[in-house]
N, C-alpha and C positions, 0 to 999 in steps of 0.2 A: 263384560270384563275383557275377550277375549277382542273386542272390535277399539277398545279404550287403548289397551295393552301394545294392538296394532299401531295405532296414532302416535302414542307417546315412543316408541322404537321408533317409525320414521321420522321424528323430529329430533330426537335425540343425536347429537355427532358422532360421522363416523369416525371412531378410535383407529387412526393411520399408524401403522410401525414404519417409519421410514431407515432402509437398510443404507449404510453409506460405508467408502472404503476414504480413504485420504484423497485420492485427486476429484472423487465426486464431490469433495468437501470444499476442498479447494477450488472449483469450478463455480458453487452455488457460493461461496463468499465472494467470487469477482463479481456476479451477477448483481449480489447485493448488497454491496461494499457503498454507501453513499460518496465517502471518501472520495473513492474512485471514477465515480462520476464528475462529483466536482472539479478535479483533477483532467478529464475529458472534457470541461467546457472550459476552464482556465486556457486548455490546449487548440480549441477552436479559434478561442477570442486571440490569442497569439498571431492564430494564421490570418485573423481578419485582421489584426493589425498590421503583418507583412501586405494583404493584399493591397490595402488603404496608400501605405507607402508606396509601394510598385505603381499606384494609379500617377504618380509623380513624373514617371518616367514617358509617360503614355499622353497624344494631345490632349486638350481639353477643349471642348466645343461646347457655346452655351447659346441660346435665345434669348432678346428681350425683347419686350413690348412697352412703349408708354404712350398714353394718351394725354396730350395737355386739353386744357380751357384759359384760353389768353382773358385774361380780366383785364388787365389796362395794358395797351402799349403802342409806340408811337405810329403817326400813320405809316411813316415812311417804308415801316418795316412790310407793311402790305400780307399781313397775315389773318383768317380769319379768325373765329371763334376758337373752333379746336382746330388742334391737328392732332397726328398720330406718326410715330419716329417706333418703326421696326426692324432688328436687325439681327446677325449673328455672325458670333464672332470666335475664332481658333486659334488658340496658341501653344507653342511647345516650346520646353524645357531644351535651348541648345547643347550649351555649354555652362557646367556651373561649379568646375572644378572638382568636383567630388563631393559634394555637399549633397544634390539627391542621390545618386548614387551609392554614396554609402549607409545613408540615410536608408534606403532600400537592406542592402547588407547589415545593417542593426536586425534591421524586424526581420528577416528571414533567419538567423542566428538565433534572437530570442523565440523564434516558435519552435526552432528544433530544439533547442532547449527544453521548454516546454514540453514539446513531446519525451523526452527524456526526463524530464520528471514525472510525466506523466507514470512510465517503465516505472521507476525507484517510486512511487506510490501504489504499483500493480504486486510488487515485490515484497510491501510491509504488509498488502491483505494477503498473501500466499503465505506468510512468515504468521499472522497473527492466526489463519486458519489450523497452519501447523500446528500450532503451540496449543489450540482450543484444545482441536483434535489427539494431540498425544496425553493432554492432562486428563482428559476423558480416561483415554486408557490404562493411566496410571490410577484415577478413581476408580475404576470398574474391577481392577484386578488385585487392587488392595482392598475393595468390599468383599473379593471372591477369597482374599487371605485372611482378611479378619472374621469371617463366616465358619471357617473352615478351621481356625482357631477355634472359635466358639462349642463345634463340633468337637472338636479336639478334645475341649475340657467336656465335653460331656461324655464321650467315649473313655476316658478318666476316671469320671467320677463312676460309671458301671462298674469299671476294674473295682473301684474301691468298694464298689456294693457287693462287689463278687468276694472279695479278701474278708469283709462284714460276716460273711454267712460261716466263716472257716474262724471265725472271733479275732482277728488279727488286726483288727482299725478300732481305734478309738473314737471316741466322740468329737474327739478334738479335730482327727482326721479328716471326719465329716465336715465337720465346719468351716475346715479347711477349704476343701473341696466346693464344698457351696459359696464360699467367697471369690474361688477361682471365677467359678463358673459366670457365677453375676458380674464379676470384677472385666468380664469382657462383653458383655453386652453393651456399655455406654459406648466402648471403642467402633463397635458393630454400626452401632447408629450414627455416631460422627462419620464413619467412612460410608456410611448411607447418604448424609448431609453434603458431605463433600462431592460425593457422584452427581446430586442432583443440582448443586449450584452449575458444577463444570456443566452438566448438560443443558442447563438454560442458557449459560454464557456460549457454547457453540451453536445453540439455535439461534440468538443471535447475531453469529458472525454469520452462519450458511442463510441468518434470511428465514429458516421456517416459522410458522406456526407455532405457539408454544402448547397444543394441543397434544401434536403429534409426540411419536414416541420413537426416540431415536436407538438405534441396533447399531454399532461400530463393526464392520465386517474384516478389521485387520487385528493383529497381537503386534508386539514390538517383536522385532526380529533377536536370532540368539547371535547371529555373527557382523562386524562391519570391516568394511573394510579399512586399512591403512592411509593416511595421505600427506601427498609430496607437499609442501609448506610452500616450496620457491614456484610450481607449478600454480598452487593456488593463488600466490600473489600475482603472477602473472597473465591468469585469466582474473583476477578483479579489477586490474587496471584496463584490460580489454572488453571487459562485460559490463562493469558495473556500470548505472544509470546514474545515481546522483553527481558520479566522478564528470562522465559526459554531459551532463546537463549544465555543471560550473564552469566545462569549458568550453562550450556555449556561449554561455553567458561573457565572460573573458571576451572572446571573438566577438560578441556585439557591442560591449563596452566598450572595446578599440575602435569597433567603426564608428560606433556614434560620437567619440573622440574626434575621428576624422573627419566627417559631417563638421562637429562644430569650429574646426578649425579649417573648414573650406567655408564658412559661413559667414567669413569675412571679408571672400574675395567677391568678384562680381557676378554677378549670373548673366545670363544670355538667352534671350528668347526670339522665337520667330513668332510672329501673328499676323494674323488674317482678319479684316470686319466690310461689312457690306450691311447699309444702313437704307431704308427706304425712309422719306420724310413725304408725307402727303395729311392730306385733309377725309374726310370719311366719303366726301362725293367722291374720292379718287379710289383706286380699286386694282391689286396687283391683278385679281384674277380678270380683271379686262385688258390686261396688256398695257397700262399707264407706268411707266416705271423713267418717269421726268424726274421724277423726286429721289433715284437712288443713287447710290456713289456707293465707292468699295475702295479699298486701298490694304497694301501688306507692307510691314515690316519689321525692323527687327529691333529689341529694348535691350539696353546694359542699364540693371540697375545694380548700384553697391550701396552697402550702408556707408554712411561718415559717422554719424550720433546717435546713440540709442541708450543712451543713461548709463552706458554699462551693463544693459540685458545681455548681449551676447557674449562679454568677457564671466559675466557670473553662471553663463550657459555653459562655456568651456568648462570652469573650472568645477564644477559639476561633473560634468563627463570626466575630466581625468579623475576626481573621488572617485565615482563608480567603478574605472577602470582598478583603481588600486585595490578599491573592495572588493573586486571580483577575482583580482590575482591572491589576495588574503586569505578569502572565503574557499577556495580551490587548493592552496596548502592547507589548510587545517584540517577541510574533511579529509583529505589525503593522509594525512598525520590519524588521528582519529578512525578511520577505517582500515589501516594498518593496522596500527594496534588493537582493532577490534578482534582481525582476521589471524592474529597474534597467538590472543586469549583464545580465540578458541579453538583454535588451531592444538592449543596445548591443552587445554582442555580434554577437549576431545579424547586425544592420546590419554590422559589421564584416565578418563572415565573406560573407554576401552580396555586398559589395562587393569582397570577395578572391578570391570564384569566378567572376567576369567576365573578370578580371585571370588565372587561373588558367584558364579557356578559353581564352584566346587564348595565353596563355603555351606550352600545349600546344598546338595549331594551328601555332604558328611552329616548336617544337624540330620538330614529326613533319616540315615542312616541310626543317627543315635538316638533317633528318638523313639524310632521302631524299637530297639535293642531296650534301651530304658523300658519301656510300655511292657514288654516281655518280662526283663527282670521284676518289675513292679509287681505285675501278676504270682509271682514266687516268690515276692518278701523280700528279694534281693536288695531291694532300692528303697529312699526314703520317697514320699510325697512330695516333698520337695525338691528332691533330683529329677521326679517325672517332670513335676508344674516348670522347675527351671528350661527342662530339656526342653518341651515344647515352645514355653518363650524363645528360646534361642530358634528355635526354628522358623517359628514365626518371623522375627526382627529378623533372619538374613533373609528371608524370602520377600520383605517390605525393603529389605537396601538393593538388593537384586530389582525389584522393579523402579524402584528410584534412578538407578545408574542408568537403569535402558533409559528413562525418562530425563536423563540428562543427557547422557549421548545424543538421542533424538534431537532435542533440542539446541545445541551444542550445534549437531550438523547443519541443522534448519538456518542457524547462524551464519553459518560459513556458506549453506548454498543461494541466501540472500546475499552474500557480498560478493556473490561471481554471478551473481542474475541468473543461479540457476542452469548456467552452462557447464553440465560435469559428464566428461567425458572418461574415456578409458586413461589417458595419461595424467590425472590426476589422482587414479588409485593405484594402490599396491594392494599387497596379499591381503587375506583376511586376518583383522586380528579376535 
């Protein structure tokens, strides 16, 4: 038994308590944000299409090789069976008005784009870790108020057993009393249900295991600070990522605007080719080079006709230019008023959690005193059972507001990217 007992323990998992505070959370959701990655290869494939363009700018040198077999042809021409025509050839982009050029300036524009949305997708898994992270703690600490409740009423109902022994409770009292009591047990287990959803939903965002057994290492804080509104709007226009990324995007649809309206003038190129023509008896590496010739120069070519491809190419480019100037006023508009809401928000809820500490201060206050007077007859059953309700509900609006504040903030420090320095706060409120 004792060698069976061993076996079955080592195979058994080891039960991990994994302890986290917010930026560990946040740290293990970038790591395992899929999103996020996607978004990092979206960002490469960008750069590889700036590089792709930029090779436009740069010669291009190629080799070819053909080997013919002559099947019929006149004598006169005096050639044998095969030959063999080897050569290479270099050319470069002169002059071509602006058409690679900015052609270039497109793709280098859209990869930093790119990488700016990259940022504004790094921004909504920091935002979503947040939001895991705080609802946890508003689960965990409304399991630890509805418990404590529980207790409450059972601490209660003693009192009434103690008043029983002195003949002063009814039956009715009793029954009372055991209704309380069970009357909050179903609450107990919903805010059980609700802790253990939240904590599979931040396993996960962080990426673990759903084995492990998560431990939150922070409370919500009791004070926050105040904030400047024109301050904030003024680091979201210099921080935020999506804001940069549209205009970007703007700046490359201009160029490639320009591109296609230099793509109707001519291009200009230099080139260089050196051709060897000989037959297989013949042999560069023996030094025969009868058969080769070279020549450089330079091509204009322009279109005249092309069905209207490159007028429906223009007019393409300017769409996109428009959409891109469109797309950049709305989230502008939109992220304003985001930063708005909760901006006032905020202040709202900051000003309800003053209001909600003292709110709580006074129930706990009256309900100790009730519990007392109950003990002497003072009080009815129903003054105790209300009192502690009311104590209960502020101490559940009290964790709500932190849990809106919180979130609230996480709002506002997603749409400054995070950059919050000392001149965006004031005093505590």
């Amino acid at each position: 038994m004792f060698t069976l007992q061993t076996a079955l323990a080592a195979e058994a998992p080891e039960h991990r308590v994994l302890k986290i505070d917010l930026n560990t959370a946040i740290k293990m959701a970038i790591d395992a944000s899929e999103e996020l990655k996607i978004k990092e290869r979206q960002a490469n494939k960008s750069e590889g299409a700036y590089l792709e363009a930029r090779a436009g700018l740069l010669p291009h040198i190629s080799a070819e090789s053909t080997f013919l077999y002559n099947i019929d042809y006149p004598d006169s021409m005096e050639l044998g069976d095969y030959n063999s025509v080897s050569g290479i050839t270099a050319s470069q982009v002169l002059w071509s008005f602006g058409r690679v050029m900015h052609a270039v300036d497109a793709a280098k524009k859209a990869a930093e784009a790119s990488g700016f949305s990259r940022e504004a997708g790094k921004q909504e898994v920091i935002y979503a870790a947040k939001l895991s992270y705080y609802s946890n703690l508003l689960a965990r600490n409304a399991l630890a108020i509805t418990e404590k409740s529980y207790q409450n009423a059972i601490d209660n109902k003693k009192l009434l057993g103690q008043r029983s022994y002195g003949g002063r409770s009814s039956k009715y009292e009793i029954l009372r009393m055991d209704t309380e009591v069970a009357a909050r047990v179903p609450t107990v287990n919903e805010a059980r249900a609700q802790l253990g959803m939240a904590t599979e939903t931040l396993k996960r965002v962080i990426g673990t295991d759903a084995s492990s057994e998560l431990e939150l290492a922070e409370d919500f804080k009791e004070y926050y600070h105040g904030l400047d509104y024109e301050l904030l709007v003024a680091a979201m226009y210099e921080y935020e990522p999506s804001l940069k990324s549209l205009a970007k995007y703007m700046e490359s649809a201009e160029a490639t605007l320009k591109s296609k309206k230099a793509s109707f003038l001519p291009t200009v190129s230099g080139f260089t080719l050196w051709d060897y023509l000989g037959s297989p008896s013949d042999s560069m590496l023996n030094g025969n080079e009868s058969g080769s010739y070279a020549f450089a120069g330079v091509k204009v070519s322009m279109p005249i006709w092309e069905g209207g491809e490159k007028q429906a190419q223009l007019r393409q480019a300017r769409m996109e230019k428009e959409i891109a100037i469109l797309q950049r006023k709305q989230a502008e508009k939109d992220l304003l008023l985001a930063l708005k809401k909760a901006s006032l928000e905020y202040r709202q809820y900051t000003d309800n959690l003053k209001a909600n500490i003292e709110a709580v201060r006074l129930a706990g206050e009256s309900f100790q005193q009730t519990q007392e007077m109950f003990a002497s007859g003072q009080v009815t059953l129903t003054d105790l059972n209300d009192s502690e309700l009311l104590l209960t509900n502020q101490r559940l609006n009290k964790e709500m507001t932190l849990f809106n504040i919180n979130v609230t903030l996480a709002k506002i420090e997603k749409l400054i990217a995070g950059h919050y320095d000392e001149k965006n706060t004031g005093e505590k409120s």
